[in-house]
C-alpha positions, 0 to 999 in steps of 0.5 A: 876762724872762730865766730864769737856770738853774745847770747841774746834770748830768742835769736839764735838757732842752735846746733844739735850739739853744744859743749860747755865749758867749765864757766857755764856749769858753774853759773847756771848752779850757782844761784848768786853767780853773776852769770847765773841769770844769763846761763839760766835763761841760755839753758833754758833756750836750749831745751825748748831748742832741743840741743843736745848738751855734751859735758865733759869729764873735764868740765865736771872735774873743773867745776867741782873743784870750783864748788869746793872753793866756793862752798868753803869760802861762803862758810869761812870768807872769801879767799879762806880756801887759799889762805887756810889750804884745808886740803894740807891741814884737814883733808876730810874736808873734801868728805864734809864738802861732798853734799854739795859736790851730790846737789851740783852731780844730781842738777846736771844729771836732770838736764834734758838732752845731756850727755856726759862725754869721756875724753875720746879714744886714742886719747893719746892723739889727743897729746899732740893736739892739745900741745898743738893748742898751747901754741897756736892759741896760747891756751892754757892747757886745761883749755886747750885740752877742751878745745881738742875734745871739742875738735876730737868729737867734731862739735862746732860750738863752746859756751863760754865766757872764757875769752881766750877761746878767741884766739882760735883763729884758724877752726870753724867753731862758735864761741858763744859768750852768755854774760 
């Protein structure tokens, strides 16, 4: 059964290993996120910790994609990236946004102890799992692939504030909430 924990500075001892999910990446980079606070400190505990930080791919992929919309919405309002879709109408965006998509690649890449992870070979194998994931968990199948990559690699711990980890009902890994 999956162990849900909310951080609390100075409590917990971590495993060697955590993998974060797109939601932490974005709140310990973005400065006025409202997690931020909570990721900085988190991350911060994890160093001193030395725990080795394994990031995805797919996270990356997910959080960059998240940074384009939020670096297009601060210069032209919230819900501009939906209701303009500068991707049919102006796709240099994506060139012109790239600066920051650096800043945010350049950040990660100074985390102590971070190791960027490629989906694990036969990624194949990981079809079934991920399937498997959408109806056991009732994950959606961006997280269900990250629940299979977690399991693939044998890591015990998430960060995340994404609720639906809970689900996991019958897998002996830790959900650690940081809001």
């Amino acid at each position: 059964m999956a162990t849900v924990l909310s951080y609390r500075p100075n409590i917990l001892t971590f495993p060697t290993q955590v993998y974060p999910d797109t939601n932490f990446l974005i709140s310990f980079y973005v400065p006025k996120h409202q997690w931020h606070s909570s990721a900085s400190t988190l991350l911060t505990e994890l160093v001193s910790q030395k725990v080795e930080i394994l990031v995805s791919l797919l996270a990356v992929d997910e959080a960059l994609y998240q940074l384009l919309i939020i670096t297009y919405e601060d210069q032209n309002g919230k819900g501009s990236w939906r209701r303009d879709k500068p991707w049919e109408t102006d796709p240099s965006i994506f060139a012109r946004l790239q600066p920051e998509l650096d800043l945010f690649v350049n950040r990660l890449r100074q985390l102590p102890r971070l190791r960027i992870i490629d989906i694990p070979a036969p990624a194949s194998d990981l079809l079934d799992d991920l399937l498997g994931n959408i109806a056991s968990y009732s994950l959606a199948p961006r997280d269900a692939l990250h629940l299979a990559i977690l399991k693939a690699l044998g890591f015990s711990m998430i960060l995340t504030n994404d609720r639906d980890f809970e689900r996991v009902h019958d897998l002996s890994i830790y959900v650690l909430h940081f809001w």
